[in-house]
N, CA, C and O atoms as a MOPAC input file, in Angstrom:
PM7 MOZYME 1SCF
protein

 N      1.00400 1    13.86600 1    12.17700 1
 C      0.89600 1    12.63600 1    11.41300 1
 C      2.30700 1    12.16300 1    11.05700 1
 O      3.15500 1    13.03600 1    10.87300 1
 N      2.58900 1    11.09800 1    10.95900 1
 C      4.31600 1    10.35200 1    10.74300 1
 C      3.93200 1     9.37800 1     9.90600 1
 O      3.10400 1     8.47000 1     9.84000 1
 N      4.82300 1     9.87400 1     9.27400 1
 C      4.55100 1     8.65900 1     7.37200 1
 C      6.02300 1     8.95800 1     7.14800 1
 O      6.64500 1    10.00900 1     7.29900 1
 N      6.62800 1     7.10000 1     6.52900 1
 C      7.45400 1     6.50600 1     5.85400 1
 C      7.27500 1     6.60900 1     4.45100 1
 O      6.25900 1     6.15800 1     3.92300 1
 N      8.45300 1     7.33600 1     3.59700 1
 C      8.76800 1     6.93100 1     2.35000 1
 C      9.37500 1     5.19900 1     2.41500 1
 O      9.10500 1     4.73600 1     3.52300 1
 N      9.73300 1     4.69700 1     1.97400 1
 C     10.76300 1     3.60800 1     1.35200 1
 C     10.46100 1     3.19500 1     0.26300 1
 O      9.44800 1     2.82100 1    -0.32700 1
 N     11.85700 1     3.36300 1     0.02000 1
 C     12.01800 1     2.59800 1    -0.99400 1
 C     13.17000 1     1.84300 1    -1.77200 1
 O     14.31400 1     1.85500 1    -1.31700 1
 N     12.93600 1     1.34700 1    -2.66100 1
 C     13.65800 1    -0.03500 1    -3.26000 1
 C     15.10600 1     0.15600 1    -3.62900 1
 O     15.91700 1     0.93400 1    -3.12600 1
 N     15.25000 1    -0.61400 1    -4.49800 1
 C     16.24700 1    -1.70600 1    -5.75900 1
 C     16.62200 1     0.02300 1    -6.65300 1
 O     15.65900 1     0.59400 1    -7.16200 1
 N     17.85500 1     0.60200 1    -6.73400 1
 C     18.01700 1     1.48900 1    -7.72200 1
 C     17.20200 1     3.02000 1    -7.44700 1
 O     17.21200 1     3.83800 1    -8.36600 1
 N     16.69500 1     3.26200 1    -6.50000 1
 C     16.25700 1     4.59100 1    -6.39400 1
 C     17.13700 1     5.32500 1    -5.50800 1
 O     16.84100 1     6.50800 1    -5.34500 1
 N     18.03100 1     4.93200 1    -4.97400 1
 C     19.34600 1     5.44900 1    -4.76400 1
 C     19.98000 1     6.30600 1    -6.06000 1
 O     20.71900 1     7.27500 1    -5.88900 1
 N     19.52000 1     5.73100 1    -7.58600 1
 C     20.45400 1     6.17100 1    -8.48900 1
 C     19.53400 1     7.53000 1    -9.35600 1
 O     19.92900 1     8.13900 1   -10.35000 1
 N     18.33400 1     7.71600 1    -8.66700 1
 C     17.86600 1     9.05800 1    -8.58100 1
 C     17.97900 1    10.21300 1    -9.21300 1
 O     18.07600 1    11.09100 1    -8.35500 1
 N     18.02700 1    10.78400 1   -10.57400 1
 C     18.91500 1    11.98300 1   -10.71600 1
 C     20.24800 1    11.46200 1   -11.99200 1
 O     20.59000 1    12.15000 1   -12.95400 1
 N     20.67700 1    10.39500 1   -11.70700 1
 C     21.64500 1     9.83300 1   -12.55500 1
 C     21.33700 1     8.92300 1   -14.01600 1
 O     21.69200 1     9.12900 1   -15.17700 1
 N     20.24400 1     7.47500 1   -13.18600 1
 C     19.60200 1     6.37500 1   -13.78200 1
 C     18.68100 1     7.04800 1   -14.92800 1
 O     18.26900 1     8.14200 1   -14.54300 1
 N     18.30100 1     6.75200 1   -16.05000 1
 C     17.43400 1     7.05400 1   -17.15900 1
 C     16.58100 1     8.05900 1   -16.69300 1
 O     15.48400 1     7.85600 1   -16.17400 1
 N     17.23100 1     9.41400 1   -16.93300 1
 C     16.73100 1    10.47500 1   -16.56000 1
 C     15.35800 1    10.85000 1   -17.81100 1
 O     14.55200 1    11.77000 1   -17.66900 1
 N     15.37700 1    10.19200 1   -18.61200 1
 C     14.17600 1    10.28800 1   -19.25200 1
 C     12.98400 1     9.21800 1   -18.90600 1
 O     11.93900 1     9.19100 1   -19.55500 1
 N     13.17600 1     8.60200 1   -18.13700 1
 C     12.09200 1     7.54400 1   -17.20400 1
 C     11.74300 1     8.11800 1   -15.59300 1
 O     10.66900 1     8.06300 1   -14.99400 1
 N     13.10300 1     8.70300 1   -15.12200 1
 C     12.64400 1     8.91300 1   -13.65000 1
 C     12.95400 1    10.59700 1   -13.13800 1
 O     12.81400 1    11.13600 1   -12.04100 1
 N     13.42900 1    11.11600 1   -14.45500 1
 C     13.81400 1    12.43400 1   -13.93300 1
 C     15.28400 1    12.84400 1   -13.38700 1
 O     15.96800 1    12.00600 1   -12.80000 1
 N     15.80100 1    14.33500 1   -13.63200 1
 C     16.91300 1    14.73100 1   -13.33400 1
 C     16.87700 1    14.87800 1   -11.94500 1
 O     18.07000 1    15.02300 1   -11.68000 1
 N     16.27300 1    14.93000 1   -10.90900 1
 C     16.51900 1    15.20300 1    -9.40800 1
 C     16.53700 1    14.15300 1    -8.25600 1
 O     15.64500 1    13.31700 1    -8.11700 1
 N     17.76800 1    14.27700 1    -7.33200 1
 C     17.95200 1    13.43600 1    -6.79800 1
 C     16.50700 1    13.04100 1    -5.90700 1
 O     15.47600 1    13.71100 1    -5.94700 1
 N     16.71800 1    11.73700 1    -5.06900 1
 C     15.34000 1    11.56000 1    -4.03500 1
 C     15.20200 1    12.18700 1    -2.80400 1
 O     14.27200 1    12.36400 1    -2.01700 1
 N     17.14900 1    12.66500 1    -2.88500 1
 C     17.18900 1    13.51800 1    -1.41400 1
 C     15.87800 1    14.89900 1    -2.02600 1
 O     14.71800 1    15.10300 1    -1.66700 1
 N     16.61200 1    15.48300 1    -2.88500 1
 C     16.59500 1    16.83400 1    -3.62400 1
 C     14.38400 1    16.60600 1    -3.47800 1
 O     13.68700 1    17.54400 1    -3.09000 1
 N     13.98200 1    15.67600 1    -3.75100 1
 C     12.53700 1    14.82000 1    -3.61400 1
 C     12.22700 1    15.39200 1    -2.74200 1
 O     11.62500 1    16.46400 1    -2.81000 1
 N     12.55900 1    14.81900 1    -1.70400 1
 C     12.55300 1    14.47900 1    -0.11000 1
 C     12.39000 1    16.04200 1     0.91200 1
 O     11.70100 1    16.20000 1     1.92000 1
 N     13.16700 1    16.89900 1     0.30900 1
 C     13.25900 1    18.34900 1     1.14500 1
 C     12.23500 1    18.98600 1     0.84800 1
 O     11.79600 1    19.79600 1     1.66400 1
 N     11.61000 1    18.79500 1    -0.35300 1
 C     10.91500 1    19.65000 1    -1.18900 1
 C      9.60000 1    19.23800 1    -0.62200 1
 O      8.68000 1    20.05400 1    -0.58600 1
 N      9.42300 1    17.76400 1    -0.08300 1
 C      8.43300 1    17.58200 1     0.59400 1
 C      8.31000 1    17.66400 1     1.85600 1
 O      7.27200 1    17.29100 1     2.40300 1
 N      9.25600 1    18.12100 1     2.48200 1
 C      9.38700 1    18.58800 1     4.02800 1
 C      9.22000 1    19.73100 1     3.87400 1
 O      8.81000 1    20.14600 1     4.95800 1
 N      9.29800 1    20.74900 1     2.99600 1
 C      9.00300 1    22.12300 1     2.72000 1
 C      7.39300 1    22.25600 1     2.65600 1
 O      6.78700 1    23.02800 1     3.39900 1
 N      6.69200 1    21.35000 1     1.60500 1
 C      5.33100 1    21.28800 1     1.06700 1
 C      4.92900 1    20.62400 1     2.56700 1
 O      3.91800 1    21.27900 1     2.82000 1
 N      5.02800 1    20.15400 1     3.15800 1
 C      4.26900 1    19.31800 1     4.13100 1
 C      4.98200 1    19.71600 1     5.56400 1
 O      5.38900 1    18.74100 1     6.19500 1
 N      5.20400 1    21.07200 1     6.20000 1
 C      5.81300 1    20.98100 1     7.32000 1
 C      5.42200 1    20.35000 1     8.51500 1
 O      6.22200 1    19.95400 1     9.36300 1
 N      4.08600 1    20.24200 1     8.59600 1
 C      3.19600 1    19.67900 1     9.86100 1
 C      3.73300 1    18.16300 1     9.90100 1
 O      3.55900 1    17.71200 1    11.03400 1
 N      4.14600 1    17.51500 1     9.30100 1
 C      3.86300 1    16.13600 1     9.01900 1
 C      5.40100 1    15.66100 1     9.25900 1
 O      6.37300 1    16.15400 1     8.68700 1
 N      5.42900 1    14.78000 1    10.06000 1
 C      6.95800 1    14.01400 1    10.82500 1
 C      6.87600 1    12.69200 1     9.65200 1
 O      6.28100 1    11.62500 1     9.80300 1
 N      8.00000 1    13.33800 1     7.96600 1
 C      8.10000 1    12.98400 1     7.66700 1
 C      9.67300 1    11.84800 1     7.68700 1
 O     10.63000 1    12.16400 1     8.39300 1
 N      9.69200 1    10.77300 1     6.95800 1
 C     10.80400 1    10.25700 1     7.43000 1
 C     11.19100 1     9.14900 1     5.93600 1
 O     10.28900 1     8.58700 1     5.31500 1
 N     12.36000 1     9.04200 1     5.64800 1
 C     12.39100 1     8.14200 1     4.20400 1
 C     13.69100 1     7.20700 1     4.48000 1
 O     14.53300 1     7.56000 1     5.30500 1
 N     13.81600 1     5.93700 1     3.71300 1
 C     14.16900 1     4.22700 1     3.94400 1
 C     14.52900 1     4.10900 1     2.33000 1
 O     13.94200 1     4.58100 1     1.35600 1
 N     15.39300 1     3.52000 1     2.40200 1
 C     15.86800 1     3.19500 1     1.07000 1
 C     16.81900 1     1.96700 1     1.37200 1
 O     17.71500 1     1.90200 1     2.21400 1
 N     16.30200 1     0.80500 1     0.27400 1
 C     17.45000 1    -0.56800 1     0.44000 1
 C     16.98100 1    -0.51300 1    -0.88500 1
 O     15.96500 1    -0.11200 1    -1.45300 1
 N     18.26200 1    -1.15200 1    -1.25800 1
 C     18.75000 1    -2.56000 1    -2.69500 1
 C     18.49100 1    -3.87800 1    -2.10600 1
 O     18.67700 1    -4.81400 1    -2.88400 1
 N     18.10000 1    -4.18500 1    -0.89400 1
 C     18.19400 1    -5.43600 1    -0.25000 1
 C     16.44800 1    -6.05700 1     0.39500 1
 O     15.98000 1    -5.84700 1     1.51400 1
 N     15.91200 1    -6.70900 1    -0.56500 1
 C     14.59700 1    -7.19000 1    -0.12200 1
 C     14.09400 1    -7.16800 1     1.16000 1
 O     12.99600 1    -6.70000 1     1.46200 1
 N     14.96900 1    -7.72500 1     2.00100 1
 C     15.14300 1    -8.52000 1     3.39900 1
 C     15.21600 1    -7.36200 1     4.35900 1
 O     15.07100 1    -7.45500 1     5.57800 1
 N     15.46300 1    -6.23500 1     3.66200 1
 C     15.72400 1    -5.00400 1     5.03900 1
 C     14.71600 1    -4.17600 1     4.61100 1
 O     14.43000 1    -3.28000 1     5.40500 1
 N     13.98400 1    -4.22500 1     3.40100 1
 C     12.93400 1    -3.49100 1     2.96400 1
 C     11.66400 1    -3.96800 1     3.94300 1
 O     10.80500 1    -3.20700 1     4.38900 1
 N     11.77600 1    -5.86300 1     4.24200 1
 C     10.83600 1    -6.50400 1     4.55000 1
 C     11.01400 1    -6.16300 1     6.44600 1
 O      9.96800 1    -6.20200 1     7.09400 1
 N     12.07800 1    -5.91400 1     7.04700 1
 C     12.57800 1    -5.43800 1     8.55300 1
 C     11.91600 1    -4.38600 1     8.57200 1
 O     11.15300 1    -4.24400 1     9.52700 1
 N     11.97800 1    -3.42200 1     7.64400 1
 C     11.89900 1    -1.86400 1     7.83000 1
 C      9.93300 1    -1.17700 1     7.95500 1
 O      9.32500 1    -0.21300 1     8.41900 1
 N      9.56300 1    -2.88400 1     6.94000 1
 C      8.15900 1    -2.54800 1     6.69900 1
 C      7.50600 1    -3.27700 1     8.50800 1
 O      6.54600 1    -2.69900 1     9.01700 1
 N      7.89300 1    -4.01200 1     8.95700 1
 C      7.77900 1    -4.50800 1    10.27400 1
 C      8.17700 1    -3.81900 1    11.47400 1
 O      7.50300 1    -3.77700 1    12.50400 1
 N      9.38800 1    -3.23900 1    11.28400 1
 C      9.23200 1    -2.05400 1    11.91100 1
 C      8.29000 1    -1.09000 1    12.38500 1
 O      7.97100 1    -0.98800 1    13.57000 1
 N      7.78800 1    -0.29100 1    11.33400 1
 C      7.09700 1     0.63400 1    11.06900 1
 C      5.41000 1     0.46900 1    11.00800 1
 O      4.45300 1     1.24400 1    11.02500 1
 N      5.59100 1    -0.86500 1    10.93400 1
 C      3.72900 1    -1.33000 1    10.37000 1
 C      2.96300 1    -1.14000 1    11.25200 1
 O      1.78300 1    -1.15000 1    10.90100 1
 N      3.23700 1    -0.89900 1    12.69400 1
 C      2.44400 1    -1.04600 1    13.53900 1
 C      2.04800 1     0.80700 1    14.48800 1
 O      1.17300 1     1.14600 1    15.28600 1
 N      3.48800 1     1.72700 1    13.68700 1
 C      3.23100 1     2.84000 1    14.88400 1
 C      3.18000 1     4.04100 1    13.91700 1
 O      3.01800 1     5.19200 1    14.32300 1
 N      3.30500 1     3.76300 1    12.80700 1
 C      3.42500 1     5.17000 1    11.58000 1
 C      1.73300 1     5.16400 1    11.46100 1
 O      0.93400 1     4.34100 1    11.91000 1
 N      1.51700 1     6.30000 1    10.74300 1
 C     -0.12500 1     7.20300 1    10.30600 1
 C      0.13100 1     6.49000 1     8.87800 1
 O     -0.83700 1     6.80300 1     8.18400 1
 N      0.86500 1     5.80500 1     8.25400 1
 C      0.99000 1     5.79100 1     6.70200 1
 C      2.39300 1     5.45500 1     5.62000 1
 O      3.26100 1     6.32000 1     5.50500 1
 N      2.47100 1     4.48400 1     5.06800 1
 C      3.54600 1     4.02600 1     4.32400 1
 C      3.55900 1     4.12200 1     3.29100 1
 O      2.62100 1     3.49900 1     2.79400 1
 N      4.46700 1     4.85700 1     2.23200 1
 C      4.03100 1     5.31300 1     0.98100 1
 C      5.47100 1     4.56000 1     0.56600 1
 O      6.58400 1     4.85700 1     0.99900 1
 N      5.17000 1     3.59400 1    -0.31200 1
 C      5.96200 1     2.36600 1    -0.87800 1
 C      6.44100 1     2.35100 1    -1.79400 1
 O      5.59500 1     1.91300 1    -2.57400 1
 N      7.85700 1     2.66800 1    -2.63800 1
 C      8.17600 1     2.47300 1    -3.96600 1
 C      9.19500 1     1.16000 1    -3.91800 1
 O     10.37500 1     1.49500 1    -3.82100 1
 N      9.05600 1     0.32200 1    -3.94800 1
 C      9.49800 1    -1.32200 1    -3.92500 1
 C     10.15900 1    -1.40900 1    -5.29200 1
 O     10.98400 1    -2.30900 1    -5.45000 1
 N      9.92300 1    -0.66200 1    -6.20200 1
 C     10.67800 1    -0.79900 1    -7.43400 1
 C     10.51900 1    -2.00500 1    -8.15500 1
 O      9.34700 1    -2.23000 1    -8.45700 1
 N     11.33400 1    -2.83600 1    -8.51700 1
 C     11.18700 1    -3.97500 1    -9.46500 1
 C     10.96300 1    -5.44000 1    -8.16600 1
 O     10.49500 1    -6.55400 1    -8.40300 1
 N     11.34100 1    -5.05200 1    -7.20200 1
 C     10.52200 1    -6.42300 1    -6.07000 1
 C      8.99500 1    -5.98400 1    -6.09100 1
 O      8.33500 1    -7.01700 1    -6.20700 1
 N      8.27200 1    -5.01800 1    -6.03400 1
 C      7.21200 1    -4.90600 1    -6.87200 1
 C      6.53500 1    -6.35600 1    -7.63700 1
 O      5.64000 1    -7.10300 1    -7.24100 1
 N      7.04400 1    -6.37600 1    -8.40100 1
 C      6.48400 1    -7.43800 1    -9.58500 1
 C      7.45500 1    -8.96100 1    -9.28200 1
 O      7.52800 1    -9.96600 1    -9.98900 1
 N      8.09200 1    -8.67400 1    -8.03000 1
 C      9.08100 1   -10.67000 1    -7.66000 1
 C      8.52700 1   -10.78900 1    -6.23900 1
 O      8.16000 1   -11.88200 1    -5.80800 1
 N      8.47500 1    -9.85000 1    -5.62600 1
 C      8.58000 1   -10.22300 1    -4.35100 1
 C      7.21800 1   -10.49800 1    -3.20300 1
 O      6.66500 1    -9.74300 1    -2.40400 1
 N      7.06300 1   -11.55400 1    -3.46500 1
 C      5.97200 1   -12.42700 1    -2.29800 1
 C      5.99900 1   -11.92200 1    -0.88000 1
 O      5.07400 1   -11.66900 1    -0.10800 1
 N      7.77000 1   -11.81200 1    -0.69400 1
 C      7.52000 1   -11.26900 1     0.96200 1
 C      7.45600 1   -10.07000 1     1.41300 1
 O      7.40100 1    -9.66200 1     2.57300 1
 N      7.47000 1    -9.30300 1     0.02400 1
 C      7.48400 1    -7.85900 1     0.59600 1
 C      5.59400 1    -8.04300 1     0.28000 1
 O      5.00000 1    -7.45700 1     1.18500 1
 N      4.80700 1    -8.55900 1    -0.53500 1
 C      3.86900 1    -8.35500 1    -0.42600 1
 C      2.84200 1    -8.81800 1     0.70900 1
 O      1.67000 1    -8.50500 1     0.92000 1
 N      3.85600 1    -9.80900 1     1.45700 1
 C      3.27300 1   -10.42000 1     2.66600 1
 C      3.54300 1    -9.99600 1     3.43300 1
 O      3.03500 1   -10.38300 1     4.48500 1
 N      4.38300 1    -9.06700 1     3.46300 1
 C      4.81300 1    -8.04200 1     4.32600 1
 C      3.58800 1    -6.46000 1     4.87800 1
 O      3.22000 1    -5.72700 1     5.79600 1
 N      3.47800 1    -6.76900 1     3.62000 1
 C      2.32700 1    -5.45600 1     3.49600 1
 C      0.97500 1    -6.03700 1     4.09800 1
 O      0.44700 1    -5.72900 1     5.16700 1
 N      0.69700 1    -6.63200 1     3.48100 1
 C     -0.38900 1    -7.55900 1     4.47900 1
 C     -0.28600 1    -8.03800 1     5.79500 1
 O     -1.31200 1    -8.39200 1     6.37600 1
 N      0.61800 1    -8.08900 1     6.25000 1
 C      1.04000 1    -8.58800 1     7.74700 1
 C      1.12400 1    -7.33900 1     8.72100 1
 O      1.37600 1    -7.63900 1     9.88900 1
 N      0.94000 1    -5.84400 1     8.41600 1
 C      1.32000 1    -4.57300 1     9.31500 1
 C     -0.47000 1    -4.23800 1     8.92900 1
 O     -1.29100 1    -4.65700 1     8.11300 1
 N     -0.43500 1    -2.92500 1    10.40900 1
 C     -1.80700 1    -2.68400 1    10.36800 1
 C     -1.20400 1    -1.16300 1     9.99200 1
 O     -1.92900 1    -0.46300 1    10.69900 1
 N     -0.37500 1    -0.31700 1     9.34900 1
 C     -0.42100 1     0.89700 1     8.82900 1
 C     -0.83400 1     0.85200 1     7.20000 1
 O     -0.38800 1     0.15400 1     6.29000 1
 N     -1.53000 1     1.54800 1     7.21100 1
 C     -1.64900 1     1.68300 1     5.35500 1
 C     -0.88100 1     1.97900 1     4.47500 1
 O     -0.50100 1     3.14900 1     4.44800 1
 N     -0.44500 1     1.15000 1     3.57900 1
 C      0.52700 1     1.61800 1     2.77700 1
 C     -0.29800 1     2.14100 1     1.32700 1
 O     -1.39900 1     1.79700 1     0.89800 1
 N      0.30800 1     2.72500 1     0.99300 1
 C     -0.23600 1     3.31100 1    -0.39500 1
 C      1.68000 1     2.93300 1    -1.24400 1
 O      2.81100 1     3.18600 1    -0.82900 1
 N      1.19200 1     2.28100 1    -2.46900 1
 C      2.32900 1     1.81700 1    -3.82900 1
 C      2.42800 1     3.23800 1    -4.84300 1
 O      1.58900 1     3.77400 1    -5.56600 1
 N      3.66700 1     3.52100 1    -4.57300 1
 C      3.96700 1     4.67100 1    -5.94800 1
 C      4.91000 1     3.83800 1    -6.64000 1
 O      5.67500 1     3.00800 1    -6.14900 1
 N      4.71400 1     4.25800 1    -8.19000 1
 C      6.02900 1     4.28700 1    -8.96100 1
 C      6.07600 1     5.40000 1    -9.78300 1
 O      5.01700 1     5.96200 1   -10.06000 1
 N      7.04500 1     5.78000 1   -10.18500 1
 C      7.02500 1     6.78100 1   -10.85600 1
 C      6.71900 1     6.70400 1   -11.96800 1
 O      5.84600 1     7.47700 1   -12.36400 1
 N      7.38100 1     5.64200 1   -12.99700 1
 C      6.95700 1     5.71000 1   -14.21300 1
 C      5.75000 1     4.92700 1   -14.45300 1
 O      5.37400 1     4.15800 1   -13.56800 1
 N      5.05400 1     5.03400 1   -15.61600 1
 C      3.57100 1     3.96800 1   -15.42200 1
 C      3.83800 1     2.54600 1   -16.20500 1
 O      3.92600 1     2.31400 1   -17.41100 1
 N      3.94400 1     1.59800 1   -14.94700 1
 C      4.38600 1     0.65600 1   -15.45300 1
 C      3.39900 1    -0.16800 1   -16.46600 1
 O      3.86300 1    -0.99800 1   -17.24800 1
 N      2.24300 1     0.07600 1   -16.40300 1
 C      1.51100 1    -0.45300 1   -17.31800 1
 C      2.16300 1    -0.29700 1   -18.96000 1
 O      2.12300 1    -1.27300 1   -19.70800 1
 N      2.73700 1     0.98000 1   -19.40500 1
 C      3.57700 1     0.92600 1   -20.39400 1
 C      4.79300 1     0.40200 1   -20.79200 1
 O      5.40000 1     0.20900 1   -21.84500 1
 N      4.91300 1     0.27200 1   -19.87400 1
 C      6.32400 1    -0.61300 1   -19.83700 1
 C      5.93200 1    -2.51300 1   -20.22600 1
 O      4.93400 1    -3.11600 1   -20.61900 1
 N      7.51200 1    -2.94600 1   -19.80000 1
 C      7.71500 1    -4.60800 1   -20.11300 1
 C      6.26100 1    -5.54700 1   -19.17200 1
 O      5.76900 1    -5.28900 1   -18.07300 1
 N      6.06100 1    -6.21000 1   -19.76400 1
 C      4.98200 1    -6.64200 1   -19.59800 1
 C      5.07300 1    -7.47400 1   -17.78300 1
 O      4.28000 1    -7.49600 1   -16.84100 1
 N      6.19900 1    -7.94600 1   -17.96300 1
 C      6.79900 1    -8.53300 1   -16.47600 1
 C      5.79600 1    -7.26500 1   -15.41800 1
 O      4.84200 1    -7.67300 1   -14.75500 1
 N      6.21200 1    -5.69900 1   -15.41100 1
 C      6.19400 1    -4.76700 1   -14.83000 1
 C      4.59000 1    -4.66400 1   -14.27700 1
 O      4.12100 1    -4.33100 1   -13.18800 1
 N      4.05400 1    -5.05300 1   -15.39200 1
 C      2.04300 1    -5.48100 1   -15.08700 1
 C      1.53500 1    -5.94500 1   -13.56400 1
 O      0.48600 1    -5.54100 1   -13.06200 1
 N      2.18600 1    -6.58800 1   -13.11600 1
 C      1.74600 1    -7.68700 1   -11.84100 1
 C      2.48100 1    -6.91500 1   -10.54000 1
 O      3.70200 1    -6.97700 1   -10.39700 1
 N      1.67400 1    -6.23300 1    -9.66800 1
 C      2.08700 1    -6.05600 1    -8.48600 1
 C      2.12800 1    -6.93200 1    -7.19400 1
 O      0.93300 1    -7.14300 1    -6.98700 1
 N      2.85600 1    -7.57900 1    -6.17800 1
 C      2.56100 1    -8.36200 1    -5.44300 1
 C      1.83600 1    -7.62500 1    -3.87100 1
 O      1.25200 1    -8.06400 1    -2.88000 1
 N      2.42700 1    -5.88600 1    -4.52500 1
 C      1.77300 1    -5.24500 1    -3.17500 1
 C      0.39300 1    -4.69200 1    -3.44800 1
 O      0.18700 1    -4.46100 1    -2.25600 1
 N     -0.51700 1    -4.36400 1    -3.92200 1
 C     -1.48000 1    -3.88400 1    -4.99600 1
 C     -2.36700 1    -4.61800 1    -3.95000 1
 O     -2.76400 1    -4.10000 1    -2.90700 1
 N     -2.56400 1    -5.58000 1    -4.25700 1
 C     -3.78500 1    -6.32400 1    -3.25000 1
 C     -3.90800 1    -5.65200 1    -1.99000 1
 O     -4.94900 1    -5.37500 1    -1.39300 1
 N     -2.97300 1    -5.47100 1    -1.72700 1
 C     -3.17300 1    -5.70300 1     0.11500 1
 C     -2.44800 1    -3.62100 1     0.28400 1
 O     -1.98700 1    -3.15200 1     1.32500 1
 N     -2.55100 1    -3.08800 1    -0.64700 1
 C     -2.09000 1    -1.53600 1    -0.60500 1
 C     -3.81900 1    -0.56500 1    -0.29700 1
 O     -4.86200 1    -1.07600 1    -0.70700 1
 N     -3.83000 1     0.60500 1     0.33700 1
 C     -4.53400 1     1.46600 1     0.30300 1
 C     -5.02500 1     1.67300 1    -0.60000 1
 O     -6.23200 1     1.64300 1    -0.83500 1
 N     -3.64100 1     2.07500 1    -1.68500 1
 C     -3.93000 1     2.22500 1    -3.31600 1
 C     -2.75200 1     2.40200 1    -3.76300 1
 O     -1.83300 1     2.07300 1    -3.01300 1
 N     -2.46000 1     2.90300 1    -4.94800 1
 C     -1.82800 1     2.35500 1    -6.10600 1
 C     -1.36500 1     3.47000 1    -7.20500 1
 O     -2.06800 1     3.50500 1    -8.21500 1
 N     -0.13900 1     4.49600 1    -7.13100 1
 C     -0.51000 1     5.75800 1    -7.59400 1
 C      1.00700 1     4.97400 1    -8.80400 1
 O      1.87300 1     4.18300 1    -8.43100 1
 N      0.83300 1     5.55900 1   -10.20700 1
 C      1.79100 1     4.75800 1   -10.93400 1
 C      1.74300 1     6.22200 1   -12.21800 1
 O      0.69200 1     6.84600 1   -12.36900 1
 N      2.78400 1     6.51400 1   -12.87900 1
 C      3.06600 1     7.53900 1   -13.72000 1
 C      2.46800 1     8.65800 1   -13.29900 1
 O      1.33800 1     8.91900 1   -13.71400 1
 N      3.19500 1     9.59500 1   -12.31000 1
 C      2.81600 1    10.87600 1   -12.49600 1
 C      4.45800 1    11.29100 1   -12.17100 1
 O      4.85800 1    12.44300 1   -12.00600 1
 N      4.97000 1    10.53200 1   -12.14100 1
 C      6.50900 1    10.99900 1   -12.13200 1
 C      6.98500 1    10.79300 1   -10.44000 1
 O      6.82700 1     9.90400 1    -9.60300 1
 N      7.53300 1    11.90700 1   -10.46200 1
 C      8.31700 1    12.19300 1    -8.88300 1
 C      6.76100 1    12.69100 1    -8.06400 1
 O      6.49800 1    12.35000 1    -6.91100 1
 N      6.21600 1    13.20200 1    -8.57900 1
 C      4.67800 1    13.74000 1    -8.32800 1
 C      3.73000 1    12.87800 1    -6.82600 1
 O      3.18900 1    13.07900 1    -5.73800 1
 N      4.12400 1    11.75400 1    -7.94300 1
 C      3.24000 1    10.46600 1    -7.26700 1
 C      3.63000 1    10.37000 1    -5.65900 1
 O      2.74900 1     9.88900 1    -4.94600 1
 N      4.40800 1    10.62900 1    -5.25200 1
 C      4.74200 1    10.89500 1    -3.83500 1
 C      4.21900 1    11.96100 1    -2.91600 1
 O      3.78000 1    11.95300 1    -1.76600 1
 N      4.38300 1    12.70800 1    -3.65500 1
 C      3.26600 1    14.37000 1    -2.81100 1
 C      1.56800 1    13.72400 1    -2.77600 1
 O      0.91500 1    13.79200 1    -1.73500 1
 N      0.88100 1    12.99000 1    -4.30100 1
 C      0.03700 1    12.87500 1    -4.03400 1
 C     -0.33100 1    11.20100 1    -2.98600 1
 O     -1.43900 1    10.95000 1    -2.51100 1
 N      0.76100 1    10.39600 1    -2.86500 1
 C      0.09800 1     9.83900 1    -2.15100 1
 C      0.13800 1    10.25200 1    -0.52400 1
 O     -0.70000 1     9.82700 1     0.27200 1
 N      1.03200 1    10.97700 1    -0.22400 1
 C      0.99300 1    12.02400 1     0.97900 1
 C     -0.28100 1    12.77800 1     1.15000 1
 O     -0.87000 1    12.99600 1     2.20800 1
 N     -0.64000 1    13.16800 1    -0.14600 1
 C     -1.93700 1    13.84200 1     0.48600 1
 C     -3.41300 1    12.94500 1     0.54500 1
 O     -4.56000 1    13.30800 1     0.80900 1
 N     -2.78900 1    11.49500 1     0.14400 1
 C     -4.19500 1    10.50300 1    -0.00900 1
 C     -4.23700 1    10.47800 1     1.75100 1
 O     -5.32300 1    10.31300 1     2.30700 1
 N     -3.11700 1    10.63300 1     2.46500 1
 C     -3.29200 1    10.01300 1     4.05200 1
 C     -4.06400 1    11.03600 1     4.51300 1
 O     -4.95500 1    10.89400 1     5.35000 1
 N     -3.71300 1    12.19200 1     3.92900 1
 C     -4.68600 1    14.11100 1     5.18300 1
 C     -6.11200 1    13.76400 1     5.13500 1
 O     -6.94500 1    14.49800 1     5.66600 1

């Protein structure tokens, strides 16, 4: 099975950024730990600050991956074309965020990928990634 991480705006800063919102460990440090937990699985991970290569990367991939597990970050709640993006590929994406944005700023409420996602995994931390990996088995 071959599934895409990507993801957004600031998850580059991983480990550093409000370690009481997203945790002390980097996404690499993420990332191994789930190539360890999941050896069978031709995993592979995408990271932009840049809408426009998030929206390349999802076109890319939309048509030949088993599964897209999406953290879009704050284009999440702006971005039309990443959500038309998601709608426009025939792989399933499933939306993580780590923290639960429902608690958060009210802006954070409105997903543009949500509609057109598998599903929708939001506060279980760094977590939320293993389990939407195992929503695809």
């Amino acid at each position: 099975m071959k599934l895409i991480i990507i993801n957004g705006p600031n998850l580059n800063l991983l480990g550093k950024r409000e370690p009481e919102i997203y945790g002390s460990d980097t996404f690499e440090d993420v990332f191994k730990s789930l190539q360890t937990k999941f050896p069978t699985l031709e995993l592979s991970y995408y990271q932009s600050n840049i809408e426009g290569e998030i929206i390349d990367k999802l076109h890319e991939v939309g048509f030949d991956y088993d599964g897209i597990i999406l953290n879009a970050a704050a284009y999440t709640h702006t971005s039309i074309g990443i959500g038309d993006a998601v709608k426009g590929v025939e792989t399933p994406v499933v939306e993580v965020h780590i923290s639960n944005v429902h608690a958060r700023e009210e802006f954070r409420h409105t997903s543009y990928i949500a509609p057109n996602a598998k599903g929708v995994l939001f506060g279980f931390g760094i977590k939320g990634y293993e389990l939407a990996i195992e929503s695809f088995l």
